[in-house]
Structure formats: structure tokens, C-alpha cells
C-alpha positions in Angstrom: 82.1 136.6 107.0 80.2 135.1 110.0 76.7 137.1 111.4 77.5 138.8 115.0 75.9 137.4 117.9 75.8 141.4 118.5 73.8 143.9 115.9 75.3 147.3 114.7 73.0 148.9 117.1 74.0 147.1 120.3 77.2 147.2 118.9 77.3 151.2 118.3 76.3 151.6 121.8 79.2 149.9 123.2 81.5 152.0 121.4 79.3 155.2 122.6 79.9 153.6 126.5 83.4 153.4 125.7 83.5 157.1 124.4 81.6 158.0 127.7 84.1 156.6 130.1 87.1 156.7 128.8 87.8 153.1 127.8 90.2 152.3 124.7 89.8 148.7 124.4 87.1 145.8 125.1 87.5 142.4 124.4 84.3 140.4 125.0 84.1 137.1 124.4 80.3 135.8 123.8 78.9 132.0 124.4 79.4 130.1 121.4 83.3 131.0 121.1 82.8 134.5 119.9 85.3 136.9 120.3 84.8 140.6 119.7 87.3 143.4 119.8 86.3 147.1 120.1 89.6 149.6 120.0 89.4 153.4 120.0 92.2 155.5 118.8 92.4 157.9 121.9 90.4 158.7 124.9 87.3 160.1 124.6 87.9 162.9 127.4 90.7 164.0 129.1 92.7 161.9 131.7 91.5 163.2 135.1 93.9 165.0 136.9 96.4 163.4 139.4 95.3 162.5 142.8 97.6 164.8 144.5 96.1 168.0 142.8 92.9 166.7 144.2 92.1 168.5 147.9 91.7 165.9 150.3 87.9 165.3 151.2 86.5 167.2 154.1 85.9 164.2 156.6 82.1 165.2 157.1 81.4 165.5 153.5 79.5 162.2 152.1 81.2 160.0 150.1 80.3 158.3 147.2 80.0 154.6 146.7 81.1 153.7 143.2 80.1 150.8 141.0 83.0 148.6 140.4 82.5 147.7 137.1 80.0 147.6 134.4 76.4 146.5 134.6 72.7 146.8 135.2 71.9 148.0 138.8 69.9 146.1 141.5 68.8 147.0 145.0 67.3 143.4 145.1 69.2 139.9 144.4 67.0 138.0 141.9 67.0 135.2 144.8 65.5 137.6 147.4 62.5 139.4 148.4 64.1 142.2 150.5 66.9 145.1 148.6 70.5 144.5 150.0 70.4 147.9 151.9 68.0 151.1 152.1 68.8 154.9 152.6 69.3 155.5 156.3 71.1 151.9 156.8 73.9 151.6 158.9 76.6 149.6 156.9 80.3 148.2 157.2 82.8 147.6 155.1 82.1 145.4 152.8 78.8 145.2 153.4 76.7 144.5 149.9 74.4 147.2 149.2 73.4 146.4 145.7 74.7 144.3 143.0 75.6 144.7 139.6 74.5 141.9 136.5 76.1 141.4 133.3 74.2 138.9 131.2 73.8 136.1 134.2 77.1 137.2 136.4 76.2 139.1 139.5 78.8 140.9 141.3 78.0 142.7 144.4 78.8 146.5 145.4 80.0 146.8 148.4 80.6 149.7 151.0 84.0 151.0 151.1 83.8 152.1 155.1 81.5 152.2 158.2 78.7 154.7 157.9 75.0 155.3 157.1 73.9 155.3 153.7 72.6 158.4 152.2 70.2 158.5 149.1 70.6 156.2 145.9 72.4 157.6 143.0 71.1 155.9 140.5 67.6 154.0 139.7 67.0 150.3 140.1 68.0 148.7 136.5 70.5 151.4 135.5 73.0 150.9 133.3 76.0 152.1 135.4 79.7 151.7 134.0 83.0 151.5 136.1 83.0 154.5 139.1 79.4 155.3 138.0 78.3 156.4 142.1 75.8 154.5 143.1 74.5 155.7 146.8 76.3 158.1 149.0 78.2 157.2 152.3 78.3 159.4 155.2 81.6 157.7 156.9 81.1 157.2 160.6 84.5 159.5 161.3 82.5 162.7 160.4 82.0 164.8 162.8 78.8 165.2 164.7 76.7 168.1 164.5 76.7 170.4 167.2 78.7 172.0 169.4 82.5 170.2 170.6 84.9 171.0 172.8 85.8 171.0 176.5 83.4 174.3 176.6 80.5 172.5 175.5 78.1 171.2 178.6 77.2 167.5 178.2 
């Protein structure tokens, strides 16, 4: 039997990620060839419930914008001085507002529609897994405050 690349600590806290979100299986394969395989008999919670039983979302309720994968949060790209995007920015989809870095892989998260960012959702070096929300989105289709309607003086 070979020596890990990965020690019974790091590797206890992968299973305890997978536990946390749900996740079954991982198959990581490390430099040098190594391949490890973590497998969990059953879900750690329950399945969420279907889609359809959800009520759709009000359309001036925030939304959420949700890391699309596993990995350690940044505002700022190691290459730049300036974070991607701040509360109160104006973004549009597919704008990056923060990436996401796994070992030297950096994936970007991106806005799902047009709005204004609300406040962060998690801190700058988080360890965030898949859906884990990172800033909230008010879309630009929400309504505006005030009053509306063809009784309203503009």
C-alpha cells in the first residue's frame, strides 16, 4: 500500500462536504497519476422536493446567485487589483462577479440575469460547494417601488 497524496484529516473532510451537500460519489484524480474514490452509501439529507411543488418566485424578490461548483471564493482574480463586481453594481448576464479556485483552476461565477447586485453571501476565501449562494441579485424585471398605474401622476 502506497502513502496518499491526501491525509486522513483532509481526507475526512471531504467525506464530511460530501455528507453536507448531498454528493454520493467523487473521483478526484491528483498530479502524479493518483486516483481517489470517495462513495457514500446514501444521501446524506433528503432529496429536495420537486420543482413544481416549489411556488414560483415573486418577481421583486432577490434572487440568489449560486456557486457553480466547488471551491475557494474570490471577489478578486489573483491577476488583478480591483474585485470582479461590488454590492450596488449593475450586472448582465454573464457578467463575472467572482470566481471560484480549486488547487490552480479558476472558474468564474457569473450572473444568471440583468440586475443590481445585492450584498455578498459569503466571505472572501470561503469554502463554498455546488449551489452554495454567493451574492444576491435583484433582477431588473422587479417591479419599482412606488405607486403604478394609469392613476398614478407622473
Amino acid at each position: 500500500m502506497t502513502k496518499s497524496a491526501l491525509s486522513p484529516a483532509q481526507l475526512s473532510g471531504l467525506a464530511a462536504q460530501m455528507r453536507a451537500h448531498g454528493v454520493t460519489e467523487l473521483d478526484l484524480r491528483l498530479p502524479g497519476g493518483e486516483r481517489i474514490r470517495l462513495a457514500a452509501a446514501a444521501p446524506a439529507r433528503p432529496a429536495p422536493a420537486p420543482a413544481r411543488a416549489t411556488p414560483p418566485a415573486r418577481p421583486d424578490a432577490a434572487r440568489t446567485i449560486p456557486a457553480p461548483g466547488p471551491g475557494r471564493l474570490m471577489f478578486t482574480h489573483p491577476a488583478r487589483t480591483q474585485p470582479a463586481a461590488r454590492p450596488g453594481d449593475r450586472v448582465a448576464p454573464g457578467d463575472i462577479v467572482a470566481w471560484l479556485a480549486v488547487e490552480s483552476l479558476i472558474s468564474p461565477v457569473t450572473a444568471p440575469a440583468a440586475g443590481t447586485l445585492g450584498d455578498a453571501q459569503a466571505e472572501d476565501g470561503a469554502l463554498l460547494g455546488y449551489g452554495s449562494p454567493v451574492f444576491t441579485l435583484v433582477p431588473d424585471d422587479a417591479p419599482k417601488s412606488g405607486p403604478t398605474g394609469p392613476n398614478t401622476m407622473s
